[in-house]
PDB file of N, CA, C and O in Angstrom:
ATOM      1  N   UNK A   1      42.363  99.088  91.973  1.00  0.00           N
ATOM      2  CA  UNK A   1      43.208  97.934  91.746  1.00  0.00           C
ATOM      3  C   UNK A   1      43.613  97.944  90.272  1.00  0.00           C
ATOM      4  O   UNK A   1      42.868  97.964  89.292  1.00  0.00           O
ATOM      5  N   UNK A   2      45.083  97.925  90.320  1.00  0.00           N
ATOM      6  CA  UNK A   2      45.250  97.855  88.518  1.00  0.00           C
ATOM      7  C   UNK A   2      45.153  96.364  87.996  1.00  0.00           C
ATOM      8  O   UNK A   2      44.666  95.369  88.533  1.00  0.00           O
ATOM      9  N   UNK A   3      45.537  96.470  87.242  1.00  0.00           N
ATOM     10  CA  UNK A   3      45.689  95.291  85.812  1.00  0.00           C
ATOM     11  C   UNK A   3      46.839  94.295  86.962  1.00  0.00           C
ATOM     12  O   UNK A   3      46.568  93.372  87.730  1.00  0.00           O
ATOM     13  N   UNK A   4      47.916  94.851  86.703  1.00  0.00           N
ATOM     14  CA  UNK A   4      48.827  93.381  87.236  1.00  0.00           C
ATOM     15  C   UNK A   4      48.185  93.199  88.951  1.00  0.00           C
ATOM     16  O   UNK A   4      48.831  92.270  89.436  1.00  0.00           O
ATOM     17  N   UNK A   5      47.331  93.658  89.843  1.00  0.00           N
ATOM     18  CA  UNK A   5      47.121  93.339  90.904  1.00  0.00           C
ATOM     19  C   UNK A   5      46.031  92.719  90.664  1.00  0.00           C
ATOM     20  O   UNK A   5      46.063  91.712  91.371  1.00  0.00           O
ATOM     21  N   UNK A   6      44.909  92.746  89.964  1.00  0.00           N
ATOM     22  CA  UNK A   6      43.959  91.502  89.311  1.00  0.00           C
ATOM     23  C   UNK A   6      44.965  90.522  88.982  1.00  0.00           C
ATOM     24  O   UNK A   6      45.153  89.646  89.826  1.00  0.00           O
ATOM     25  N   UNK A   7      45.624  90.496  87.962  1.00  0.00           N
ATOM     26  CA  UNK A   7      46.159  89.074  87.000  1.00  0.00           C
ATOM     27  C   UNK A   7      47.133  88.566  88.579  1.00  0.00           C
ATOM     28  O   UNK A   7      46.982  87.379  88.870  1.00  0.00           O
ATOM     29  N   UNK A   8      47.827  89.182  89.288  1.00  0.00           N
ATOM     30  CA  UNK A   8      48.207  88.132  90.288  1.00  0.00           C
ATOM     31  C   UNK A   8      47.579  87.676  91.216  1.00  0.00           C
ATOM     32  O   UNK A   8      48.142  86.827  91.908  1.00  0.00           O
ATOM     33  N   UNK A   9      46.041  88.136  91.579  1.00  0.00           N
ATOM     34  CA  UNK A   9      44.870  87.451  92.358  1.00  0.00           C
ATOM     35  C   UNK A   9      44.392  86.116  91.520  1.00  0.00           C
ATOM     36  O   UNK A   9      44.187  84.944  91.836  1.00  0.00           O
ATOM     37  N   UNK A  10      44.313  86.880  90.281  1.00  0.00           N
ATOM     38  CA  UNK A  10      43.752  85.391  89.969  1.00  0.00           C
ATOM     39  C   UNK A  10      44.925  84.429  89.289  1.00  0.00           C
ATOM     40  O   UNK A  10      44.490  83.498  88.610  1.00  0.00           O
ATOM     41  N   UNK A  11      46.463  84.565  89.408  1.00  0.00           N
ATOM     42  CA  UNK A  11      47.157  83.326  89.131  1.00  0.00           C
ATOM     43  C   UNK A  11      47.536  82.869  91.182  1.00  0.00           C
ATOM     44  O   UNK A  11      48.413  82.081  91.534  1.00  0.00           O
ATOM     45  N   UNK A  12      46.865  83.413  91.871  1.00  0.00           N
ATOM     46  CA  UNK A  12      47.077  82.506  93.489  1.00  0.00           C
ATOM     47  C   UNK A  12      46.482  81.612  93.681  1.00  0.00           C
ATOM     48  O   UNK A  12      46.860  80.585  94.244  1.00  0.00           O
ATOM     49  N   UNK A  13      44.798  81.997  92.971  1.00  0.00           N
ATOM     50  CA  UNK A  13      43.369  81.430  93.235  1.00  0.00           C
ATOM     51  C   UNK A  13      43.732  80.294  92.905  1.00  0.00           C
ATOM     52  O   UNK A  13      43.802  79.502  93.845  1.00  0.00           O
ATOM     53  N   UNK A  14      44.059  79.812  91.663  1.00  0.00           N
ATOM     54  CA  UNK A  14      44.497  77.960  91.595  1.00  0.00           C
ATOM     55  C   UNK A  14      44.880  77.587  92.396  1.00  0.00           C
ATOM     56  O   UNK A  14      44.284  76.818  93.149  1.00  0.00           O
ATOM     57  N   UNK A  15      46.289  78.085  92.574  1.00  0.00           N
ATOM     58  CA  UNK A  15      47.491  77.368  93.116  1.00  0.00           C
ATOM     59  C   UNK A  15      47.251  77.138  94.572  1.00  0.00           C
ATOM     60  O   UNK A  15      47.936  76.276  95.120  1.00  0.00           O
ATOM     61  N   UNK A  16      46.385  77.783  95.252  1.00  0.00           N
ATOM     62  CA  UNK A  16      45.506  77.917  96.558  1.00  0.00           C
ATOM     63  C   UNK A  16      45.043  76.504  96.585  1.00  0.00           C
ATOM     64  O   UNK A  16      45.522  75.544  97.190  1.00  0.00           O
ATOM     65  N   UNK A  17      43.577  76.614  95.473  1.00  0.00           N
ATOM     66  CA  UNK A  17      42.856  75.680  95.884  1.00  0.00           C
ATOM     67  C   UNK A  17      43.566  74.382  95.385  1.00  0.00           C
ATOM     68  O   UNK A  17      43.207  73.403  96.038  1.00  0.00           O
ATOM     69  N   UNK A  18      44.490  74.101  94.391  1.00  0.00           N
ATOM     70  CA  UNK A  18      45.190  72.796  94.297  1.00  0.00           C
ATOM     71  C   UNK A  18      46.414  72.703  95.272  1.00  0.00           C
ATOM     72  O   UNK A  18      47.114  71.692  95.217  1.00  0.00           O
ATOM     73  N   UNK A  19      46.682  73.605  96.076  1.00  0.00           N
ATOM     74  CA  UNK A  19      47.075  73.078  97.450  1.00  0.00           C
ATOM     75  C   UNK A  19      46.577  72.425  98.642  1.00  0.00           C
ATOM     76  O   UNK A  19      47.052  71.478  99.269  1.00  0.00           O
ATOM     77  N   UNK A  20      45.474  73.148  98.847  1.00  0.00           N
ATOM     78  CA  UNK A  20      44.655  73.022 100.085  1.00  0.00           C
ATOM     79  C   UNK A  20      43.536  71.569  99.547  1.00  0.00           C
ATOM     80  O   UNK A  20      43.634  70.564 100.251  1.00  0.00           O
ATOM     81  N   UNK A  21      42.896  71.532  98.780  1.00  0.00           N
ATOM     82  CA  UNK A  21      42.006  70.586  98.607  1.00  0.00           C
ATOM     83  C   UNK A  21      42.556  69.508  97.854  1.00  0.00           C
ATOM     84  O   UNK A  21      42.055  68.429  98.169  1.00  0.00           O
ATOM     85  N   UNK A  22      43.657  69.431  96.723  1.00  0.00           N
ATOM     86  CA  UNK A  22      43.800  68.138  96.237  1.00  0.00           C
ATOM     87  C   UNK A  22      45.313  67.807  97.101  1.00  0.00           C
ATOM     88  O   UNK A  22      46.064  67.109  96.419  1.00  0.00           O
ATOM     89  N   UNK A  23      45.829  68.156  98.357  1.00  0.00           N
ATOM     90  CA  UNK A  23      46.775  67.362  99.350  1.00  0.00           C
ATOM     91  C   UNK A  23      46.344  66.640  99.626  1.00  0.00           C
ATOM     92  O   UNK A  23      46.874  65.538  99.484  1.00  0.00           O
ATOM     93  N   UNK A  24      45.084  66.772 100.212  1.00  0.00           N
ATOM     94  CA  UNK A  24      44.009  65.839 101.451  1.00  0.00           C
ATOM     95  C   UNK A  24      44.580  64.529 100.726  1.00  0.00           C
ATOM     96  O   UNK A  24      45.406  63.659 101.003  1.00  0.00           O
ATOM     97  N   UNK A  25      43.571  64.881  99.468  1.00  0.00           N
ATOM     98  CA  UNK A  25      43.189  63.661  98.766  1.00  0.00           C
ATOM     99  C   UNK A  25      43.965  62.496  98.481  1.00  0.00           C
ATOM    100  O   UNK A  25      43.328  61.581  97.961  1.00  0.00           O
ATOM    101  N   UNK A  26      45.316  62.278  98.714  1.00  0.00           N
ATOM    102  CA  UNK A  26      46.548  61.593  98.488  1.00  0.00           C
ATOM    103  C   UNK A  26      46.748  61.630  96.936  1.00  0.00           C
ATOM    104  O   UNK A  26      47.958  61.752  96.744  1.00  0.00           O
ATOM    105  N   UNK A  27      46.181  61.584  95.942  1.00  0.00           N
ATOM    106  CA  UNK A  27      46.176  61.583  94.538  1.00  0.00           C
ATOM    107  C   UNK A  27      46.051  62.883  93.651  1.00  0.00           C
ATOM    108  O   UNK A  27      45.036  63.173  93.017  1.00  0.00           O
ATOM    109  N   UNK A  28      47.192  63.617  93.685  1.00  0.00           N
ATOM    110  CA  UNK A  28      47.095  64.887  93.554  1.00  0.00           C
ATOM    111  C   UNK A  28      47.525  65.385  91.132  1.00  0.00           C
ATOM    112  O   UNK A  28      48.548  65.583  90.478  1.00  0.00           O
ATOM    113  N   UNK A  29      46.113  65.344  90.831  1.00  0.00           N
ATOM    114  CA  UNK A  29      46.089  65.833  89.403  1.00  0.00           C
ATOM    115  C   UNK A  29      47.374  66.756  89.199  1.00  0.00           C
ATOM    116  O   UNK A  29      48.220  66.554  88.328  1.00  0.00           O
ATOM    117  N   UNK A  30      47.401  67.894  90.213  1.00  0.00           N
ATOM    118  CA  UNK A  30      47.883  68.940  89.537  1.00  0.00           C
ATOM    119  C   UNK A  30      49.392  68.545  89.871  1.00  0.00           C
ATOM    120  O   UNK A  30      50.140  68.735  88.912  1.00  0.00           O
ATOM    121  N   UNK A  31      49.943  68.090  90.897  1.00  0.00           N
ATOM    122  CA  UNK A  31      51.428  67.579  91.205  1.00  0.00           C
ATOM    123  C   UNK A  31      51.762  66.660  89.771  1.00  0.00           C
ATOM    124  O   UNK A  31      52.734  66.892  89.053  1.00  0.00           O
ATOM    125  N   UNK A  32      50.614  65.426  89.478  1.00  0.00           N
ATOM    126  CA  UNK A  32      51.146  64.312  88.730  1.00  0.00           C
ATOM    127  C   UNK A  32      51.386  65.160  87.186  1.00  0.00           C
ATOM    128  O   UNK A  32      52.319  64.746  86.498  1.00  0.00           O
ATOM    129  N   UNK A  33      50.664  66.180  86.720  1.00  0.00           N
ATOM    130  CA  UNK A  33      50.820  66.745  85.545  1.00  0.00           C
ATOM    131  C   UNK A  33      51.676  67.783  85.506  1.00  0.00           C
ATOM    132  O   UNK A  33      52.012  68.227  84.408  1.00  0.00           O
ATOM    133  N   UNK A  34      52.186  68.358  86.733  1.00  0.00           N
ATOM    134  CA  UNK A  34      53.736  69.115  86.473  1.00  0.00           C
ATOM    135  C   UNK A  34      54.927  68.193  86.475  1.00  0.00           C
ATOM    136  O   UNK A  34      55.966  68.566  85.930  1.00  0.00           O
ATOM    137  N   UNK A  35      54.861  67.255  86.933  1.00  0.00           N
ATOM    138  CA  UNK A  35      55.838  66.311  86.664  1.00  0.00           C
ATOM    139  C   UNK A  35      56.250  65.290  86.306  1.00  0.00           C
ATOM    140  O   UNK A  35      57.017  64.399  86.671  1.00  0.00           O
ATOM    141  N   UNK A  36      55.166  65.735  84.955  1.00  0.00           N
ATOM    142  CA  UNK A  36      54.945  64.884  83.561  1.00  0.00           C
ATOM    143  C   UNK A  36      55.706  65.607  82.594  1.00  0.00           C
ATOM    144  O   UNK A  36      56.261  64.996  81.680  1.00  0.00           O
ATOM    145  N   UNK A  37      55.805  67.105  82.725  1.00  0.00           N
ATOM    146  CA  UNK A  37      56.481  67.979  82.100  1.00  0.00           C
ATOM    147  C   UNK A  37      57.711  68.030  82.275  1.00  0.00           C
ATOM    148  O   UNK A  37      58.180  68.368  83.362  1.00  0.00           O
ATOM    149  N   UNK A  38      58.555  67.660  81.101  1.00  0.00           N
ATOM    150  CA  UNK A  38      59.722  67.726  81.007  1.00  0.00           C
ATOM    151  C   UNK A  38      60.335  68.835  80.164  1.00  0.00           C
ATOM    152  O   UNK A  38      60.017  69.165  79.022  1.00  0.00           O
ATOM    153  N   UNK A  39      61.259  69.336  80.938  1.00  0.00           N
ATOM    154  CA  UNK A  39      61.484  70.828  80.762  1.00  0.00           C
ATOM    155  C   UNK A  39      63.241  70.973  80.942  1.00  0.00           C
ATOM    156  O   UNK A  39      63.860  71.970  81.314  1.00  0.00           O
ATOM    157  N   UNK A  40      63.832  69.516  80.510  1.00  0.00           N
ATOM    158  CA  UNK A  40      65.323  69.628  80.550  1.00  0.00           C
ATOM    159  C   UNK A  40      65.546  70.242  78.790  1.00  0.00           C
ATOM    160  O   UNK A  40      66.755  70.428  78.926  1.00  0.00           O
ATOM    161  N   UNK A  41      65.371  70.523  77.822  1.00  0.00           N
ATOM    162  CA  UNK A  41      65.611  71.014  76.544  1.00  0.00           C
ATOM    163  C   UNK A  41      64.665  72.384  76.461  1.00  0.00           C
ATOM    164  O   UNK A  41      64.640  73.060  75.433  1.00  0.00           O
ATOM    165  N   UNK A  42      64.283  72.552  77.045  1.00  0.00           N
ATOM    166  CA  UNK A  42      63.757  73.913  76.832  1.00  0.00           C
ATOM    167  C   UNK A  42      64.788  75.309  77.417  1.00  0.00           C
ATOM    168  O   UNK A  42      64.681  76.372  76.804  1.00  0.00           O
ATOM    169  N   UNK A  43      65.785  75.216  78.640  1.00  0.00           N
ATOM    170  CA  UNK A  43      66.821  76.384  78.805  1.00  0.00           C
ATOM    171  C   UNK A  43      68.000  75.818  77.436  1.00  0.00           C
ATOM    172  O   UNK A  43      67.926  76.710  76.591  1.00  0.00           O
ATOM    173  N   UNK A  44      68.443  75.335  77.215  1.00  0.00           N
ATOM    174  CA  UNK A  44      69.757  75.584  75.992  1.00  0.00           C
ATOM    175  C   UNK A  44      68.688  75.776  74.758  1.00  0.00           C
ATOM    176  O   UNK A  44      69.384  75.871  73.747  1.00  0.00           O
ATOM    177  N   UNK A  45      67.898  75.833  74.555  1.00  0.00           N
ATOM    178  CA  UNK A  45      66.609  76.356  73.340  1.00  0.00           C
ATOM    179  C   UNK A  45      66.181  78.005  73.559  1.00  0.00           C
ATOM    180  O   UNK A  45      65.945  78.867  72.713  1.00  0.00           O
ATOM    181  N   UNK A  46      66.184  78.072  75.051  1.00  0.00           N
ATOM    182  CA  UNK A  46      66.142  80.209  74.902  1.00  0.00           C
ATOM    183  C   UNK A  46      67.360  80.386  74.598  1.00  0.00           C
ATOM    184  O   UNK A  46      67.606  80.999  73.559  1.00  0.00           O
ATOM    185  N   UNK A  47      68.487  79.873  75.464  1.00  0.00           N
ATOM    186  CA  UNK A  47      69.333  80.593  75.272  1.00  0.00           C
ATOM    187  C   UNK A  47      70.246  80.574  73.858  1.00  0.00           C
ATOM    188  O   UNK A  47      71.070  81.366  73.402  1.00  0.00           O
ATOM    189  N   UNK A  48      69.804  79.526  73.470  1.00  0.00           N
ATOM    190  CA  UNK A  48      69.813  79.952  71.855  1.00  0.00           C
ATOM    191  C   UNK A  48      69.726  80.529  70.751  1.00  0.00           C
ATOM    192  O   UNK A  48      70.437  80.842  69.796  1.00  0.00           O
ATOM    193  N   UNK A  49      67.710  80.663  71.428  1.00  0.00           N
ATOM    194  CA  UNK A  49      67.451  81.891  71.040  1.00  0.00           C
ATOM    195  C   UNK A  49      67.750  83.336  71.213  1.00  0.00           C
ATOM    196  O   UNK A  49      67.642  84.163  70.307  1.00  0.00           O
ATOM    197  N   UNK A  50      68.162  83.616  72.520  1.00  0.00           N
ATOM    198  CA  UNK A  50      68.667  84.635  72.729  1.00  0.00           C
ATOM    199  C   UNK A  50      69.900  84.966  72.397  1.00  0.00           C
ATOM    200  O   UNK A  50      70.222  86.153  72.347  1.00  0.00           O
ATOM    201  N   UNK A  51      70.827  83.909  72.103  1.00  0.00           N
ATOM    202  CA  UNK A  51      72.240  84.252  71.475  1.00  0.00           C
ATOM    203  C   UNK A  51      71.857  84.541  69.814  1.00  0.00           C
ATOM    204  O   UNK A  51      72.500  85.364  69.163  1.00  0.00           O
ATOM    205  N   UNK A  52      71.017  83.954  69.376  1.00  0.00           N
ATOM    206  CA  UNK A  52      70.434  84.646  67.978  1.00  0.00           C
ATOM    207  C   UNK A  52      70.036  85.759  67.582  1.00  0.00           C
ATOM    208  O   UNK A  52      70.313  86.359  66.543  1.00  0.00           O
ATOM    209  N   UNK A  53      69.457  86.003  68.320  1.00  0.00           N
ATOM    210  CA  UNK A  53      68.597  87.176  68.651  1.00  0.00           C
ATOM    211  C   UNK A  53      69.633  88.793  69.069  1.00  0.00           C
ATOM    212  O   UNK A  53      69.391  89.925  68.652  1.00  0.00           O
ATOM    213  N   UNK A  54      70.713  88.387  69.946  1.00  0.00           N
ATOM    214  CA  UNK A  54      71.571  89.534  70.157  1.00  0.00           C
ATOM    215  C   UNK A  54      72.831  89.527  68.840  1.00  0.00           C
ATOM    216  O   UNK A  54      73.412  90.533  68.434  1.00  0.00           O
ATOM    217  N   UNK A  55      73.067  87.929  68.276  1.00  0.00           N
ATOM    218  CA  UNK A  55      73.577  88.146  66.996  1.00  0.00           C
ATOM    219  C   UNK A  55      73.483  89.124  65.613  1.00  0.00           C
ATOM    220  O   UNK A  55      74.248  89.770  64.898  1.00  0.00           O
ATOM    221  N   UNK A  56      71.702  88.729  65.732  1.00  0.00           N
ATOM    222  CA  UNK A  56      71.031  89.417  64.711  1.00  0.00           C
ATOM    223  C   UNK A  56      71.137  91.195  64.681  1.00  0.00           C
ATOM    224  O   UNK A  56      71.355  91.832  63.651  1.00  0.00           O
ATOM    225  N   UNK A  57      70.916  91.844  66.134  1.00  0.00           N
ATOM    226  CA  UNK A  57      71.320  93.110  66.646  1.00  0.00           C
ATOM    227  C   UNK A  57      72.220  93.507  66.615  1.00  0.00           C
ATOM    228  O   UNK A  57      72.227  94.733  66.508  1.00  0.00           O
ATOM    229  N   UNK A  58      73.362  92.913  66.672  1.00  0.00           N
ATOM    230  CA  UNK A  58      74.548  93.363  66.394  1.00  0.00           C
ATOM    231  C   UNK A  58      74.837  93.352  64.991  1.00  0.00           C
ATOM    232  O   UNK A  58      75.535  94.313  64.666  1.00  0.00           O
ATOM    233  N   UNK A  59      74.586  92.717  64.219  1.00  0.00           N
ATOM    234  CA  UNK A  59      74.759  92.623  62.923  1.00  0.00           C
ATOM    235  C   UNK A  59      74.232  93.969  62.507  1.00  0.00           C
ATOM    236  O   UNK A  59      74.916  94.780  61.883  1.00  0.00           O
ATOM    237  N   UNK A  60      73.128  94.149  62.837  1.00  0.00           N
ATOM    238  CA  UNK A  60      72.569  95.565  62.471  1.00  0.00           C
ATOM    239  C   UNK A  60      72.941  96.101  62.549  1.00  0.00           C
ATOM    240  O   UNK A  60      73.006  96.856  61.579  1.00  0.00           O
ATOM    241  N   UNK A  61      73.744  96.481  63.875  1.00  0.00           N
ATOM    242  CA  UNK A  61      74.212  97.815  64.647  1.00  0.00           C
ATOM    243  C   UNK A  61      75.653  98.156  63.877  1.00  0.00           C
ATOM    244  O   UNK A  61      76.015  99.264  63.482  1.00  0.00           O
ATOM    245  N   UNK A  62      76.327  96.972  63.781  1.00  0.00           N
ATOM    246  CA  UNK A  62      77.766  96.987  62.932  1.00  0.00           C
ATOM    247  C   UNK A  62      77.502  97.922  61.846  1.00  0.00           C
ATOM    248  O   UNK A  62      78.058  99.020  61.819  1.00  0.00           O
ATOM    249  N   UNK A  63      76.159  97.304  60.380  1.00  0.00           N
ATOM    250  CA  UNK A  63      76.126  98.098  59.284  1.00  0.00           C
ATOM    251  C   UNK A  63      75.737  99.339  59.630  1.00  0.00           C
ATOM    252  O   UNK A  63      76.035 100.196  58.797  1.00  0.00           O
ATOM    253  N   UNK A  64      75.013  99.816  60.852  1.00  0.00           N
ATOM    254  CA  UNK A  64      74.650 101.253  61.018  1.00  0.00           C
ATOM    255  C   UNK A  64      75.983 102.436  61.469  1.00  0.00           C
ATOM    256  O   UNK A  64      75.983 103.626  61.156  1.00  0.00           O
ATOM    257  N   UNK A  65      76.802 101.892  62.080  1.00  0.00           N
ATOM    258  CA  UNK A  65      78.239 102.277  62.651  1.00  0.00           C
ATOM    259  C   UNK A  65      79.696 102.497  61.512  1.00  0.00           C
ATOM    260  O   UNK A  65      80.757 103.120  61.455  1.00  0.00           O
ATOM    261  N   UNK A  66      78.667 101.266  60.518  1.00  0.00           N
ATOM    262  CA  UNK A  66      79.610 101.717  59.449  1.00  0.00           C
ATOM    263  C   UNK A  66      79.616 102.499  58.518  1.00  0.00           C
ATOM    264  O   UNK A  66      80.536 102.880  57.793  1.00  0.00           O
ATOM    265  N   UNK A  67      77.706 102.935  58.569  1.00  0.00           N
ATOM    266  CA  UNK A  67      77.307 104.088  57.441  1.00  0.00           C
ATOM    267  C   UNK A  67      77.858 105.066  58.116  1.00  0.00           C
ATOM    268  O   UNK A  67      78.524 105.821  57.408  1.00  0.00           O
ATOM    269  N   UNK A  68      77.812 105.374  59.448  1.00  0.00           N
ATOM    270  CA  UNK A  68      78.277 106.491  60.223  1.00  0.00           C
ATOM    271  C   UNK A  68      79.341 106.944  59.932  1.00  0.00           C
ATOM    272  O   UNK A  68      79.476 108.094  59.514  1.00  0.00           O
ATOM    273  N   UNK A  69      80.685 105.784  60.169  1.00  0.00           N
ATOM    274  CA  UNK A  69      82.038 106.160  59.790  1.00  0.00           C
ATOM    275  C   UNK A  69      82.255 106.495  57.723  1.00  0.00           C
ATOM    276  O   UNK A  69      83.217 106.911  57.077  1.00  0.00           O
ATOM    277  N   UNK A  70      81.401 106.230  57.468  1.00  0.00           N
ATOM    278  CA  UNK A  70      81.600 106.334  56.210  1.00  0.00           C
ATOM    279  C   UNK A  70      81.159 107.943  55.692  1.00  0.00           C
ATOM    280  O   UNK A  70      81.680 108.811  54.992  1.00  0.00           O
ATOM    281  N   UNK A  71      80.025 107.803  56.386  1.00  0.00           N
ATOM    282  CA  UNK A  71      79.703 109.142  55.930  1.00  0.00           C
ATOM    283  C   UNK A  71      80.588 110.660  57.000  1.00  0.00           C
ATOM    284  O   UNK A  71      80.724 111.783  56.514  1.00  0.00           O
ATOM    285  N   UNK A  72      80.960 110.366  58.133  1.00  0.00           N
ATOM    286  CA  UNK A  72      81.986 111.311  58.486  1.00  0.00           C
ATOM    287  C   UNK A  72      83.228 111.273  58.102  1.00  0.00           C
ATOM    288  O   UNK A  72      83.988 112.139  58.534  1.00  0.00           O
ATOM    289  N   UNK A  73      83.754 110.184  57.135  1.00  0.00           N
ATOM    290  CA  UNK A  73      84.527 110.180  56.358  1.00  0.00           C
ATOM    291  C   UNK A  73      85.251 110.969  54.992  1.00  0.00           C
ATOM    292  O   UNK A  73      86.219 110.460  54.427  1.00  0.00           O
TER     293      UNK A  73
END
């Protein structure tokens, strides 16, 4: 068994037992604390980051393209 077939046994094992045992119960911990989490500002915050992030790369890539043309110049 490798590495990622352990780490996805044990991310089921929760989600198992806070299915099966805290439904019964009508008062469910793990439901009331995911949707306590508010998670509307967190996608325009990656993709922010990620428009930064491919900014920054290109910026690079420009000055490297230009030593190129310069020096076959």
């Amino acid at each position: 068994m490798n590495f990622r077939q352990k780490m996805a046994r044990l991310a089921l094992i929760p989600a198992a037992v806070a299915a099966t045992g805290a439904h019964a119960a009508g008062n469910d911990p793990f439901t009331a604390a995911l949707t306590s989490i508010d998670l509307t500002n967190v996608a325009p915050a990656v993709a922010a980051l990620g428009i930064l992030i491919i900014g920054i790369v290109m910026a690079f890539k420009g000055i490297d393209l230009g030593k190129r043309a310069v020096k076959k110049a």
